[in-house]
C-alpha positions in Angstrom: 0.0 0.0 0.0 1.1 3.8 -0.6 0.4 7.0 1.5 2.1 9.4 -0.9 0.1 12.1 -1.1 2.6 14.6 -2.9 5.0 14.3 -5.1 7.7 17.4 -4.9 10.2 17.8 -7.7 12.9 20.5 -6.9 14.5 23.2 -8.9 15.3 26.8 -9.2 12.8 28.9 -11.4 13.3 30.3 -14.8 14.2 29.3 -18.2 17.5 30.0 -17.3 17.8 27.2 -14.9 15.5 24.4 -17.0 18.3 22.6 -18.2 20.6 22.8 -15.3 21.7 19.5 -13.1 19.7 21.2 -10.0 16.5 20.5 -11.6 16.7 17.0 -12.4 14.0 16.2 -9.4 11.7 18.8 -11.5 12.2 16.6 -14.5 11.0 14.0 -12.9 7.3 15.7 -11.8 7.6 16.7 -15.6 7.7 14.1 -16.9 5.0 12.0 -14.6 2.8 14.4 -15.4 3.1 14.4 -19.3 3.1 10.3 -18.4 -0.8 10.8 -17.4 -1.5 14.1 -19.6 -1.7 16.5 -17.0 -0.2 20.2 -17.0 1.2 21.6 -14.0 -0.6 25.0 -14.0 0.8 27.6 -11.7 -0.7 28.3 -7.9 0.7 31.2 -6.3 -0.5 30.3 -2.8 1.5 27.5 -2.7 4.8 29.1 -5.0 4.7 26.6 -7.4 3.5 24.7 -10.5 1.1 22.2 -9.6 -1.0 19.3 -11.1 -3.2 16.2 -9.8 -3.3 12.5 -11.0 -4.7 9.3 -10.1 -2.1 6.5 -9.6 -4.2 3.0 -9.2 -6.5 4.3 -6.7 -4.3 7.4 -5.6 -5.0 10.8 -5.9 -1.6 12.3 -5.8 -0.4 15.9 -5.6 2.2 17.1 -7.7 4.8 20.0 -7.0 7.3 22.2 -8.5 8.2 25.1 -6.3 8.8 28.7 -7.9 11.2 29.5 -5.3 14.7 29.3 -5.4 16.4 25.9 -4.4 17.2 27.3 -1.3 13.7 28.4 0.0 11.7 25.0 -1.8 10.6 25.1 1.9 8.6 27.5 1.7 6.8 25.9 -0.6 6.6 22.6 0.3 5.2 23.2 3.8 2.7 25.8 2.2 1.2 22.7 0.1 1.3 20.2 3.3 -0.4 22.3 5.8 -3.0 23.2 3.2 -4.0 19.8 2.7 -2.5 18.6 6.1 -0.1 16.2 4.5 2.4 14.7 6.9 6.3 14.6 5.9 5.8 11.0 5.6 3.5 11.2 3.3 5.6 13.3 0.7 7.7 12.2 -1.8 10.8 14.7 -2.8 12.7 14.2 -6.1 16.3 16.1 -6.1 19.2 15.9 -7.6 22.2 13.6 -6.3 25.6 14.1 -6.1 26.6 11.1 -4.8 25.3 8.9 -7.5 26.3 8.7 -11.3 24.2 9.8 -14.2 21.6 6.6 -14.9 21.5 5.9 -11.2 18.5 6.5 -9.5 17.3 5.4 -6.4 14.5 5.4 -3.3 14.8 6.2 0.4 13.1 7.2 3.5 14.7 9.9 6.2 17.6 10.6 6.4 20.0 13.5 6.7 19.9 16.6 3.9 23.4 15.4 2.8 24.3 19.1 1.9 21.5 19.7 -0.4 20.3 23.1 0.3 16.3 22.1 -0.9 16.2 19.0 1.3 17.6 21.2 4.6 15.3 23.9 3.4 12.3 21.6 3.4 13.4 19.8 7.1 13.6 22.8 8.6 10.2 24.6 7.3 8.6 20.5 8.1 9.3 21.7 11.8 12.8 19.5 11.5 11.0 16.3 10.1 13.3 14.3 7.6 10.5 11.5 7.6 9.4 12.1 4.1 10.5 9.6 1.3 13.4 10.7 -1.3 13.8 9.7 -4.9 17.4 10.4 -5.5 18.2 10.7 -9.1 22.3 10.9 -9.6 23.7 13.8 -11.8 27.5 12.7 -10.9 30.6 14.9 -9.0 33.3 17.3 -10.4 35.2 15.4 -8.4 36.3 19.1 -6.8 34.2 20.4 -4.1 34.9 23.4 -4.8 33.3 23.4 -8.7 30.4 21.9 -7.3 27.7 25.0 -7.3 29.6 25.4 -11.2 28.8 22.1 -12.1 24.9 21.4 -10.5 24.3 25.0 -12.0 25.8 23.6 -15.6 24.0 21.9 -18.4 24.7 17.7 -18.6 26.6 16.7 -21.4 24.1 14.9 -23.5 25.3 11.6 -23.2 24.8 12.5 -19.0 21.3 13.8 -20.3 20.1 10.6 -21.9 21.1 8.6 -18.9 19.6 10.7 -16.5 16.5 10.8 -19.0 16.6 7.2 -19.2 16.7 6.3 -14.9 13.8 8.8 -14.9 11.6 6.9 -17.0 12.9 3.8 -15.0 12.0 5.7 -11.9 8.3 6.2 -13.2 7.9 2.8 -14.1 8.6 2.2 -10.8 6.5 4.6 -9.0 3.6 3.0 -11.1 4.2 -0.3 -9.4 4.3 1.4 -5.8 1.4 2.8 -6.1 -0.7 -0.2 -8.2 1.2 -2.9 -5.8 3.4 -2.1 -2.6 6.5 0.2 -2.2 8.6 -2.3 -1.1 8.0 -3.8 -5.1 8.8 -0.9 -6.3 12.2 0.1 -5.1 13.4 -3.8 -5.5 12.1 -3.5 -9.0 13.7 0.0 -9.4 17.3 -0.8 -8.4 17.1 -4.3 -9.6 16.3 -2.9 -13.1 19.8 -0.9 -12.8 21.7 -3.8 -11.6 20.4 -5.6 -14.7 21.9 -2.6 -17.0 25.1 -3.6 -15.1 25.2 -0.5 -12.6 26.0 -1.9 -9.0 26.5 1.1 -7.1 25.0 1.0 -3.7 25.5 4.6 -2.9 
């Protein structure tokens, strides 16, 4: 069974960001949303683009903030106590670091690992980390010190297909969590990139 109730893909707003590594979570909610033909329409009250669809059974939420990266907050807490969704019961796609280009994988809690939109969103959740991440991997410079550079760059394209490609693997498997269990869903998920010959257990 699911309890997702809201699905929250991060970026930073403008065209000038669209293509950029930080807003590979809003690619995601993108690109679920074309999946069942629904447009995220803008809501100002909650500072973001939003849609609904029905998953199975589920009526599910879906979020882009309008803020920048480092206030998605804002609007994530806006959309929760409106509807009085708990942290547990939101999903956040962001960007990951710490996992290559293809990879892309599911968690619960946790620590913001650095990322300013998950410690934006703990903090403005009253210090909750419950809520579930889907963590989909945009690679490193290697150099901490490029990193704003290189989340703020464009992928190469090869990067882009593979990050294009674990997305559509990701929504294949959020299908199955919500028509079956979640459990089903990550196994399927990460088993899928094992098959592609990706082992990473990041």
């Amino acid at each position: 069974m699911s309890c997702i109730k809201l699905i929250v893909g991060l970026a930073n707003p403008g065209e000038k960001y669209t293509t950029t590594r930080h807003n590979a979570g809003a690619w995601y909610v993108y690109m679920l949303a074309q999946h069942y033909n629904q447009i995220l329409i803008e809501e100002k009250k909650f500072f973001g683009y939003t849609a609904c669809l029905k998953i199975g059974t589920y009526d599910i939420r879906l979020l882009t903030p309008t803020t920048f990266m480092n206030h998605s907050g804002k609007s994530v807490a806006s959309m929760a106590m409106f509807y009085k969704i708990p942290a547990q019961e939101i999903l956040i796609a962001h960007d990951e670091l710490h996992l290559p280009p293809g990879v892309v994988k599911l968690k619960q809690n946790g620590s913001h690992g650095g990322h300013n939109g998950l410690k934006d969103i703990i903090k403005s959740l009253g210090n909750d980390a419950s809520f579930h991440r889907l963590r989909i991997g945009i690679g490193h410079p290697e150099n901490r010190n490029k990193v704003v550079e290189f989340v703020l760059g464009t992928p190469l394209e090869s990067e882009q297909q593979c990050i294009n490609n674990a997305i559509d693997r990701a929504i294949y498997c959020t299908e199955i969590w919500f028509k079956e269990n979640r459990l089903k869903g990550i196994n399927q998920l990460h088993s899928m990139q094992k098959n592609k010959g990706n082992t990473s257990n990041s």
